[in-house]
ChimeraX commands (.cxc) that place a marker at each C-alpha (Angstrom):
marker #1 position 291.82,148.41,94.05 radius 0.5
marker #1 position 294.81,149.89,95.51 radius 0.5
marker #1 position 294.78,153.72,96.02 radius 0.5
marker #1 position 297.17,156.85,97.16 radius 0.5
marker #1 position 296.04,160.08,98.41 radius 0.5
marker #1 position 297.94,163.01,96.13 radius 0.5
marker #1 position 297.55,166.24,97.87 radius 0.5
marker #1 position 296.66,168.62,94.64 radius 0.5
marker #1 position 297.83,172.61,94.50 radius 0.5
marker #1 position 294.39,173.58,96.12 radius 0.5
marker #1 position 295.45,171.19,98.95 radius 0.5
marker #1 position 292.42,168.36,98.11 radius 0.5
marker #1 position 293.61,164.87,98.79 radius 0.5
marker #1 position 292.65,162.96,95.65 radius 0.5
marker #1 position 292.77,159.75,95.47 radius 0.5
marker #1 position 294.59,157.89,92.60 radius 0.5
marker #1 position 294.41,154.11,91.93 radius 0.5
marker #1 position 297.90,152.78,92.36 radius 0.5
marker #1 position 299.67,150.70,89.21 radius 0.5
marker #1 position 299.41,147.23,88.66 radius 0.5
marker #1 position 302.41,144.79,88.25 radius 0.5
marker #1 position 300.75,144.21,84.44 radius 0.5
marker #1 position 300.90,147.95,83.74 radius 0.5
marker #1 position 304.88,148.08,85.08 radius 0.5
marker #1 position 305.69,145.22,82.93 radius 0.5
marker #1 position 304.59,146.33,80.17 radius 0.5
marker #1 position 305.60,149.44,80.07 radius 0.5
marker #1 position 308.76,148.06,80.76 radius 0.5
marker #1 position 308.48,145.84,77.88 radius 0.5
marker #1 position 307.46,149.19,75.39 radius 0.5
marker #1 position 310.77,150.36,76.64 radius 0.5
marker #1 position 313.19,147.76,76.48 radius 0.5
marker #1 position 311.78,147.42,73.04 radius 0.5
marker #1 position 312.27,150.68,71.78 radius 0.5
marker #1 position 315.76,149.92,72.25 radius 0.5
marker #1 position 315.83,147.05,70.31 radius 0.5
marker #1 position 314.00,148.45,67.55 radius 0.5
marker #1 position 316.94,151.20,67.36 radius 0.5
marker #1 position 319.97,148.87,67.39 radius 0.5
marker #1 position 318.47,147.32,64.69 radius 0.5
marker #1 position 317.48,150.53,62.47 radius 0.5
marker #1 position 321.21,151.61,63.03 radius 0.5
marker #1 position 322.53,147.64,62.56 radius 0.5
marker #1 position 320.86,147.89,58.95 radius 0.5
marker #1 position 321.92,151.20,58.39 radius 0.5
marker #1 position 325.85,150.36,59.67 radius 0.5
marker #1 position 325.60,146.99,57.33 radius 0.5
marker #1 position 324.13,148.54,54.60 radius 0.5
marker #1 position 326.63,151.46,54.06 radius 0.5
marker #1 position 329.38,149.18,54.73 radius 0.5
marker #1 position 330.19,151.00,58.19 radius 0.5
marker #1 position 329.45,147.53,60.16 radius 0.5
marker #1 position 332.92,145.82,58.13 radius 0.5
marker #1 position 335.11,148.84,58.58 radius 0.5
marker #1 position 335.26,149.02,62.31 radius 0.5
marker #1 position 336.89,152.17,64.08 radius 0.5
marker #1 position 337.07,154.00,66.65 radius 0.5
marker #1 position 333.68,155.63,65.71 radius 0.5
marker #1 position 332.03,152.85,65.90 radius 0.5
marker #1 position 333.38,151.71,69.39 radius 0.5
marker #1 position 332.13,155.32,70.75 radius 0.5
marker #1 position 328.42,154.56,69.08 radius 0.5
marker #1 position 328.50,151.39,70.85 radius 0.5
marker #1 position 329.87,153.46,74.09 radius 0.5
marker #1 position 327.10,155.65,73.90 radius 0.5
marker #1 position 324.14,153.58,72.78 radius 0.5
marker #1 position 325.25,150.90,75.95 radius 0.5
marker #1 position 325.27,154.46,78.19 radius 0.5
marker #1 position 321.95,155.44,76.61 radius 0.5
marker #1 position 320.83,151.78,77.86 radius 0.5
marker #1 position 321.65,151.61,81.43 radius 0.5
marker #1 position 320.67,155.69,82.09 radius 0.5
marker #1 position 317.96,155.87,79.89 radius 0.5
marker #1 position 314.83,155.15,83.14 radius 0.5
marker #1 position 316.59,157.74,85.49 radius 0.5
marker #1 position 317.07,160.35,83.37 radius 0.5
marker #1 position 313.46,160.35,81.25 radius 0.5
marker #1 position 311.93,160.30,84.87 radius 0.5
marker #1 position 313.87,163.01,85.89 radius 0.5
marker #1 position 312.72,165.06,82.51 radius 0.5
marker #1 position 309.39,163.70,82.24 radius 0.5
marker #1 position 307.99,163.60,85.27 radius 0.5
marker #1 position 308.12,160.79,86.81 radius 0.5
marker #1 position 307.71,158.89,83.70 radius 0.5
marker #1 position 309.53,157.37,80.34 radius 0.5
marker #1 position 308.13,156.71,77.11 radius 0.5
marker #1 position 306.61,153.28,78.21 radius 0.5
marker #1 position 305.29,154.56,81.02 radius 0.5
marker #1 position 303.51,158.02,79.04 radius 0.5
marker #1 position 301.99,155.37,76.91 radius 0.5
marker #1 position 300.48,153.01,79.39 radius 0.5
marker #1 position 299.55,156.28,81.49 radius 0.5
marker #1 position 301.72,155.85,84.77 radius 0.5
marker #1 position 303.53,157.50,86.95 radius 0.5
marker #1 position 306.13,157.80,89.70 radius 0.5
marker #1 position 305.39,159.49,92.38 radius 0.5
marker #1 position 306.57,160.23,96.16 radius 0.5
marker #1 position 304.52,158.15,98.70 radius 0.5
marker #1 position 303.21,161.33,100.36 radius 0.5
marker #1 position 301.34,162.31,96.89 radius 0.5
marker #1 position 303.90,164.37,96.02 radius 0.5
marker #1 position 306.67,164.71,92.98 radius 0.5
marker #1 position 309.44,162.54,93.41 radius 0.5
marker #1 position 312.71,164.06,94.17 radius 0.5
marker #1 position 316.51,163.51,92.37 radius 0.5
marker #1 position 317.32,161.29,95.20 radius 0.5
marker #1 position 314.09,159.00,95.07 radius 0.5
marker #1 position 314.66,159.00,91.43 radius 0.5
marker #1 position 318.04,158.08,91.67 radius 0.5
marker #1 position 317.63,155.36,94.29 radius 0.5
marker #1 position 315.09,153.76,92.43 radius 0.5
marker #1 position 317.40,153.69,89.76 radius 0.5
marker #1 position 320.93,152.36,91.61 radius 0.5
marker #1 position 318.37,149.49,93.02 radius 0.5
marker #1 position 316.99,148.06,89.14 radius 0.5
marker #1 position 320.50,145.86,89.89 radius 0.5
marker #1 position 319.11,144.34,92.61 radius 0.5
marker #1 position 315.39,144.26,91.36 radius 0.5
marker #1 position 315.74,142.94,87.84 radius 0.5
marker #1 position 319.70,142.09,87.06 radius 0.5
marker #1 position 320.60,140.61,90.50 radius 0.5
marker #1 position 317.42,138.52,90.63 radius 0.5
marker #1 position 316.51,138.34,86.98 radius 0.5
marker #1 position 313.52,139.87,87.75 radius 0.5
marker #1 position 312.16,138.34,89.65 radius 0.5
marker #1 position 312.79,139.97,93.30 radius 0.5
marker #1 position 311.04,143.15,91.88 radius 0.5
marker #1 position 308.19,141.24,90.42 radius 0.5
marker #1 position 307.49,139.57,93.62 radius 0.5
marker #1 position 307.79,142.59,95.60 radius 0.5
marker #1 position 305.55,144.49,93.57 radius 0.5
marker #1 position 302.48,141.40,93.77 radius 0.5
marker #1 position 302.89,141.64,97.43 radius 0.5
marker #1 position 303.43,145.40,98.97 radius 0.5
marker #1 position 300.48,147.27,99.56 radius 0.5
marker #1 position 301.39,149.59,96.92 radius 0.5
marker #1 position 302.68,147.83,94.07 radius 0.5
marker #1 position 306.41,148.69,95.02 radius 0.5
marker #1 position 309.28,146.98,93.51 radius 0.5
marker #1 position 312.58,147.28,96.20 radius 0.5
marker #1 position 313.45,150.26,94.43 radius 0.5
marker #1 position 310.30,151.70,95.22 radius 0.5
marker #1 position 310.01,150.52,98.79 radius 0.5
marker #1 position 313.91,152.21,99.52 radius 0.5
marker #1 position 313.39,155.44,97.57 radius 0.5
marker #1 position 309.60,156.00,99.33 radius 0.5
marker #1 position 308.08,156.06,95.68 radius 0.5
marker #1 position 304.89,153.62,93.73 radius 0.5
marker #1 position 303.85,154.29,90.45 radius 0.5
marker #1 position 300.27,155.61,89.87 radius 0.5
marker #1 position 297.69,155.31,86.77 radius 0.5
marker #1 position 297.93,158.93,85.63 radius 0.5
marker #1 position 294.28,158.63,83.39 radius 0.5
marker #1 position 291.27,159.76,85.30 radius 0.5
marker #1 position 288.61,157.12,85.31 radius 0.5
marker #1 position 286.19,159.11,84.05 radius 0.5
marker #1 position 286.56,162.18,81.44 radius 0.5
marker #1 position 285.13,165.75,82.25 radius 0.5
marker #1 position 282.66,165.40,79.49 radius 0.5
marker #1 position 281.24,162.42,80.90 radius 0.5
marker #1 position 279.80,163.86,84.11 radius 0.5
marker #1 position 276.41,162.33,85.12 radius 0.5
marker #1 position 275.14,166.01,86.27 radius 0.5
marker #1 position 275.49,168.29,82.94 radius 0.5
marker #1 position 271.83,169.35,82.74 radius 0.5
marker #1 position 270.11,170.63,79.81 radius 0.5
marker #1 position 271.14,174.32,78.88 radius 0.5
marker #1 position 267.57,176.09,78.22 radius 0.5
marker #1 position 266.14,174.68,81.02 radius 0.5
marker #1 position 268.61,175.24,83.64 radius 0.5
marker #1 position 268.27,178.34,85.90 radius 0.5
marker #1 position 271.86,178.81,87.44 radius 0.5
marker #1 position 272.10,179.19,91.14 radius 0.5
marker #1 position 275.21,180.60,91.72 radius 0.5
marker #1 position 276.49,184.08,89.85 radius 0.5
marker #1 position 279.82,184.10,91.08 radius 0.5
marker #1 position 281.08,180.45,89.55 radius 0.5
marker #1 position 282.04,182.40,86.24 radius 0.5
marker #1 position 285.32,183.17,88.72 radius 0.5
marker #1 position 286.37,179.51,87.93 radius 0.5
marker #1 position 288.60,177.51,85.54 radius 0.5
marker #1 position 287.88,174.61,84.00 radius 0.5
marker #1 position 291.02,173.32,85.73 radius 0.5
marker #1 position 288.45,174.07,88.95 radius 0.5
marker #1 position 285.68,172.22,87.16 radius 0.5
marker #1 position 287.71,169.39,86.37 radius 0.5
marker #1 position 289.09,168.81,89.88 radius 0.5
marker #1 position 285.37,168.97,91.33 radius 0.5
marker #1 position 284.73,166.63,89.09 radius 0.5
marker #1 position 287.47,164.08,90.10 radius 0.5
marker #1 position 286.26,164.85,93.72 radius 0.5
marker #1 position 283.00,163.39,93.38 radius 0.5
marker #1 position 283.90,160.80,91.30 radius 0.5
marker #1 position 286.55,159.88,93.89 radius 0.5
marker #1 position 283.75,160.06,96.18 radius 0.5
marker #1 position 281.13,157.58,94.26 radius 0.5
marker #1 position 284.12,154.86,94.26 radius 0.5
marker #1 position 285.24,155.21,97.72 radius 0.5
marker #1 position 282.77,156.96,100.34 radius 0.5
marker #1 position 285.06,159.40,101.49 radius 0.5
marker #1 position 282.89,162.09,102.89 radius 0.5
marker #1 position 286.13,164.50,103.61 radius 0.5
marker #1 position 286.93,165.11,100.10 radius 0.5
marker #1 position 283.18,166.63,99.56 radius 0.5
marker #1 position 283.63,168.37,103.02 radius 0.5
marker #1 position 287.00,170.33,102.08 radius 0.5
marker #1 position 286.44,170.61,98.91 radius 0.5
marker #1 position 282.76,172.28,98.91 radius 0.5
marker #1 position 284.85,174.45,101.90 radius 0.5
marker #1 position 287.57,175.49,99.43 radius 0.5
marker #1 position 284.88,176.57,96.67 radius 0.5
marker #1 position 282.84,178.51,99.36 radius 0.5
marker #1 position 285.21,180.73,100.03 radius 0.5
marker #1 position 287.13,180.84,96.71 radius 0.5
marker #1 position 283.74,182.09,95.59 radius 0.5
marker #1 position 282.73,183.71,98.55 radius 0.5
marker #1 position 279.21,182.42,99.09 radius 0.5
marker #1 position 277.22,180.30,102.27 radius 0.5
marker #1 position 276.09,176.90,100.88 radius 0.5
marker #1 position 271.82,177.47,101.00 radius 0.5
marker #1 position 270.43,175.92,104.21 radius 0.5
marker #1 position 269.40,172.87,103.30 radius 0.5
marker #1 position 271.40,171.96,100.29 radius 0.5
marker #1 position 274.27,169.55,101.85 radius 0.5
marker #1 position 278.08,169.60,100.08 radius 0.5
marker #1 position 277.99,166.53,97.80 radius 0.5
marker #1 position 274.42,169.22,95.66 radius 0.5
marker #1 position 276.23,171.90,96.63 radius 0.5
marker #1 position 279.10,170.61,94.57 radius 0.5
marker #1 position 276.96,169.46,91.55 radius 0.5
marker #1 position 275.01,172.72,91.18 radius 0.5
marker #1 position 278.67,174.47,90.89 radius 0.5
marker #1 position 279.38,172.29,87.84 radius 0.5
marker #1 position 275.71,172.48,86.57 radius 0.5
marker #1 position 276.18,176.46,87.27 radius 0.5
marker #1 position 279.10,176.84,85.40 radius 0.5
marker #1 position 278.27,173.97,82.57 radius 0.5
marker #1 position 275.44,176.34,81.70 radius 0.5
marker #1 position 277.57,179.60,81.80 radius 0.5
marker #1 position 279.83,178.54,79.60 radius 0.5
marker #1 position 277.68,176.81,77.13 radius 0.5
marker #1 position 275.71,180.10,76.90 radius 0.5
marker #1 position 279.26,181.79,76.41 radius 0.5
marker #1 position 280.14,179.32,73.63 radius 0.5
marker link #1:1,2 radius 0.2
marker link #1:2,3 radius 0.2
marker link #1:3,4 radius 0.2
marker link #1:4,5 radius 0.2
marker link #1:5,6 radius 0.2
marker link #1:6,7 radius 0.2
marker link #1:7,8 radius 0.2
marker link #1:8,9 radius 0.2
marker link #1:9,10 radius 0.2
marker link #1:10,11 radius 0.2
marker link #1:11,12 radius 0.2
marker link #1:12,13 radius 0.2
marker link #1:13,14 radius 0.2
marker link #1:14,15 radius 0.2
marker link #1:15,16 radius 0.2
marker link #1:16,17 radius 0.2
marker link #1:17,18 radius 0.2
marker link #1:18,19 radius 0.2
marker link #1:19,20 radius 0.2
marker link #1:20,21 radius 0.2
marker link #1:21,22 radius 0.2
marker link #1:22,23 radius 0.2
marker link #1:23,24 radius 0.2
marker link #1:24,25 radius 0.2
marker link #1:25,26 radius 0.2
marker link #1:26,27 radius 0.2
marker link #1:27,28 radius 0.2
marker link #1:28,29 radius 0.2
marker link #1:29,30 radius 0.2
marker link #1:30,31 radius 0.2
marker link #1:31,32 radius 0.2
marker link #1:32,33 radius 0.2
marker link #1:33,34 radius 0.2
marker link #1:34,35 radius 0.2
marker link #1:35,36 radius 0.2
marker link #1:36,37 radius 0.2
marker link #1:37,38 radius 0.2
marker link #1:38,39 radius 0.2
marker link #1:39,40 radius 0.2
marker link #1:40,41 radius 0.2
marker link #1:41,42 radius 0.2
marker link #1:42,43 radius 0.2
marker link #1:43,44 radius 0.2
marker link #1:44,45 radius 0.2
marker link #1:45,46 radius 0.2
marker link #1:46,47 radius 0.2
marker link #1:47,48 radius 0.2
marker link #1:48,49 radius 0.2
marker link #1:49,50 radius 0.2
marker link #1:50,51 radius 0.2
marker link #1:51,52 radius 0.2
marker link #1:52,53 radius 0.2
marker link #1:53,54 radius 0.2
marker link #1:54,55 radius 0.2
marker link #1:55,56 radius 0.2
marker link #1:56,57 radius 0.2
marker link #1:57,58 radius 0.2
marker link #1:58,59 radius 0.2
marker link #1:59,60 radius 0.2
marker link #1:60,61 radius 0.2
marker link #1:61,62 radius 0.2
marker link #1:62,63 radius 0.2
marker link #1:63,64 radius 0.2
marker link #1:64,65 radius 0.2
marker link #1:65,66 radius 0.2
marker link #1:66,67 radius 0.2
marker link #1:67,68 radius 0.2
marker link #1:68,69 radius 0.2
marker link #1:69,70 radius 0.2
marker link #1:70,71 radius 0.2
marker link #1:71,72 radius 0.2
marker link #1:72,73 radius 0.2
marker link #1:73,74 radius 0.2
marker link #1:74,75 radius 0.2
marker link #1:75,76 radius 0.2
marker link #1:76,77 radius 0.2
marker link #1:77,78 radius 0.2
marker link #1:78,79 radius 0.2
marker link #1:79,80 radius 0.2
marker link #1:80,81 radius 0.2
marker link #1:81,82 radius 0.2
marker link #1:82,83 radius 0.2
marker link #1:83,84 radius 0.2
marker link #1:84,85 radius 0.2
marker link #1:85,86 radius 0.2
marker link #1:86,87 radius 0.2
marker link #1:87,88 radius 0.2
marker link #1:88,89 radius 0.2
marker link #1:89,90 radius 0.2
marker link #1:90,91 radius 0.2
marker link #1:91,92 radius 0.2
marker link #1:92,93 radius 0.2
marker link #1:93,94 radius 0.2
marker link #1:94,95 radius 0.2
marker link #1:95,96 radius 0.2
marker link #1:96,97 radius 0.2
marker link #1:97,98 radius 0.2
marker link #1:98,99 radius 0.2
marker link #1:99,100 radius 0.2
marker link #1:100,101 radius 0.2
marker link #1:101,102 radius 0.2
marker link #1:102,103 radius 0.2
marker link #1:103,104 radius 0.2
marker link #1:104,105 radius 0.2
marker link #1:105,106 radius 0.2
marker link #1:106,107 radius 0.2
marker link #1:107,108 radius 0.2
marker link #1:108,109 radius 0.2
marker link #1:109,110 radius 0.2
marker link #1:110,111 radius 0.2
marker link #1:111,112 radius 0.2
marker link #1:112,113 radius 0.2
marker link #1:113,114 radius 0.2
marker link #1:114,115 radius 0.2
marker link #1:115,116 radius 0.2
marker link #1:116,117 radius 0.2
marker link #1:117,118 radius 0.2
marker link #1:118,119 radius 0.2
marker link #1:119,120 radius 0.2
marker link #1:120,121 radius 0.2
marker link #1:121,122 radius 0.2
marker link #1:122,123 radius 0.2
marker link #1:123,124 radius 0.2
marker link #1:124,125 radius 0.2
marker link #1:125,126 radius 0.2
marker link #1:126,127 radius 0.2
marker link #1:127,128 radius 0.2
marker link #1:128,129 radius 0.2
marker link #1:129,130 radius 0.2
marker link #1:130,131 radius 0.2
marker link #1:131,132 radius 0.2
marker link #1:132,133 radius 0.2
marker link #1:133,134 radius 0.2
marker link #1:134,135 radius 0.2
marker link #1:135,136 radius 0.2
marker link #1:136,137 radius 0.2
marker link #1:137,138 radius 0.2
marker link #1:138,139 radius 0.2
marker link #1:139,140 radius 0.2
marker link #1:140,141 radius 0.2
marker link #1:141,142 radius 0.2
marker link #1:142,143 radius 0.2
marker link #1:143,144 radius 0.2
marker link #1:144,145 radius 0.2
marker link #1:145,146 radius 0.2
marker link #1:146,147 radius 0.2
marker link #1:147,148 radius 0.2
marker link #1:148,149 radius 0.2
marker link #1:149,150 radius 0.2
marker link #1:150,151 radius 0.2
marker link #1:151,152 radius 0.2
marker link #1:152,153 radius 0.2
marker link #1:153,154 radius 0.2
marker link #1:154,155 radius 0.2
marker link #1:155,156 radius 0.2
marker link #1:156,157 radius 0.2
marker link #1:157,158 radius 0.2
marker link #1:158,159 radius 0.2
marker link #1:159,160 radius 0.2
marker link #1:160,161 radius 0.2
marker link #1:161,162 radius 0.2
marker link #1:162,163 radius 0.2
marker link #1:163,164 radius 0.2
marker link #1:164,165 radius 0.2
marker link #1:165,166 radius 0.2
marker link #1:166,167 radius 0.2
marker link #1:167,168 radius 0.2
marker link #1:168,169 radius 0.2
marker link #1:169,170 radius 0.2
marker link #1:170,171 radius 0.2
marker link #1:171,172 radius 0.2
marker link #1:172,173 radius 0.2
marker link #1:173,174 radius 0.2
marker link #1:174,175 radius 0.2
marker link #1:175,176 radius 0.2
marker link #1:176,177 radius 0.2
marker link #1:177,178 radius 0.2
marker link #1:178,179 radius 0.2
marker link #1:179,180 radius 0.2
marker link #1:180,181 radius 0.2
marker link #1:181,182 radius 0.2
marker link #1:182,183 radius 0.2
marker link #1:183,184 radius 0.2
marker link #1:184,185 radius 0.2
marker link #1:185,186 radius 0.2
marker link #1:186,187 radius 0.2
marker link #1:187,188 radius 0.2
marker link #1:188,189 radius 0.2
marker link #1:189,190 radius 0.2
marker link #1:190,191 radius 0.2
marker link #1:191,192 radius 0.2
marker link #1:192,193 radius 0.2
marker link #1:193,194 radius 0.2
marker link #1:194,195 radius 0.2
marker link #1:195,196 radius 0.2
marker link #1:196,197 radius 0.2
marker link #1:197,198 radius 0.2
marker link #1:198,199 radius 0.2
marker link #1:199,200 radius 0.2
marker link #1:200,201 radius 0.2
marker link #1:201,202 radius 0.2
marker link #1:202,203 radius 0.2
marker link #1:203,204 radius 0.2
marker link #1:204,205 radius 0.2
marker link #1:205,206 radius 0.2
marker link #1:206,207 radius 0.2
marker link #1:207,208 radius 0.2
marker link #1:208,209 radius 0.2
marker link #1:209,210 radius 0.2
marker link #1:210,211 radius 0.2
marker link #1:211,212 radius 0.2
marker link #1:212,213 radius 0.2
marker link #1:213,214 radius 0.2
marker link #1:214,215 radius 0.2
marker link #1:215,216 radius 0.2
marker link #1:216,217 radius 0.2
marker link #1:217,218 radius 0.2
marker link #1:218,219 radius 0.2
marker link #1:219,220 radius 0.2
marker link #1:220,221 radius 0.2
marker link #1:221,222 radius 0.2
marker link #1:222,223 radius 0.2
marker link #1:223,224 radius 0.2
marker link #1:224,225 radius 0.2
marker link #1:225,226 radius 0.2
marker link #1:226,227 radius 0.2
marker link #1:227,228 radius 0.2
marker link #1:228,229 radius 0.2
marker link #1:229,230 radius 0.2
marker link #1:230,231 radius 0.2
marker link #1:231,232 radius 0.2
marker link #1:232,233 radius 0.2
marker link #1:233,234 radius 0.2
marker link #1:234,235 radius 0.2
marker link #1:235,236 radius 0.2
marker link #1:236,237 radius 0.2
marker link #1:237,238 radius 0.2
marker link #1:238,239 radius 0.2
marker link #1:239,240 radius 0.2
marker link #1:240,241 radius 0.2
marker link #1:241,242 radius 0.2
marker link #1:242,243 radius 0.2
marker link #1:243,244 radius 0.2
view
């Protein structure tokens, strides 16, 4: 599976798996379709109030605006959504810079200005091939503006974590991990579950580092980062459930 590093806020390269030409197409598909399903909501209502027959100049501006609605509608619902449009939020992807981080206006709007050359110039099939055979799923656009599209989901929810132990019978270990968020919690989480797919030691390393000091406490001799880790979510599993 394909991955990219994204460097978070706490500056903990996670890393995310990279979309698949089936999840672009579809959620290409969702899109183009919601279109479709709106010309023909407003072609019934148009034919059935009689607007269709009487022609205009009203209806020559709807048509105006529903064709610039068309062509603009991928640059500017990434620009106001993050990287994503309504296809996309439902199939859970993502663009995002190469270097893990937001994509700018200008890698936005590149990717954009190249869908000509990826799907109308080619019919599709230049940006289909290019995404099957670039390292990271990139269709030209992609590959020009320095952007791939990643699955946004985590593979594993926060409530799933193979280390929750039982409340009574816990004894915390560490006092000071009521200074945390679940935000925190969550991220640890992703860490080592990052971890158990790839091997990357370095993401334990920096992040048991970070959480040290956040918390301002010496990992016990003995206890290596990967426990040190767990016993932070344990810790704080148990505080909060007593809190609850």
């Amino acid at each position: 599976m394909e991955t990219i590093k994204v460097s978070t806020s706490q500056h903990v390269d996670i890393d995310y798996a990279v979309a698949g030409l089936g999840e672009r197409v579809a959620a290409r598909l969702i899109d183009f379709g919601l279109f479709v399903v709106v010309f023909l909501v407003f072609l019934f209502f148009f034919n059935l109030t009689g607007f269709l027959n009487s022609g205009g100049t009203t209806l020559i501006v709807l048509l105006i605006i529903y064709g610039a609605g068309f062509v603009f509608y991928d640059l500017i619902c990434e620009i106001f959504m993050n990287g994503q449009s309504i296809g996309k939020r439902l199939l859970k992807i993502r663009v995002i810079s190469l270097d893990g981080s937001q994509a700018s206006l200008g890698q936005y709007f590149m990717r954009w200005v190249f869908r000509i050359v990826d799907f109308t110039l080619t019919s599709w099939v230049g940006g289909l091939i290019c995404v099957a055979v670039t390292e990271n799923k990139q269709r030209i656009g992609d590959l020009v503006a320095g952007t791939t599209l990643i699955k946004t989901e985590p593979p594993t929810a926060f409530n799933q974590i193979a280390f929750h132990p039982p409340v009574e019978a816990y004894t915390p270990v560490f006092d000071t991990v009521h200074h945390l968020t679940d935000r925190d919690l969550e991220l640890v989480h992703e860490v080592v579950s990052t971890y158990y797919k790839t091997g990357n030691h370095t993401l334990i390393y920096q992040m048991a580092t970070k959480l040290s000091n956040h918390l301002q406490i010496v990992i016990p001799e003995g206890m290596n980062e990967l426990k040190f880790l767990e016993t932070i979510v344990n810790d704080y599993n148990h505080l909060t459930a007593r809190l609850d």
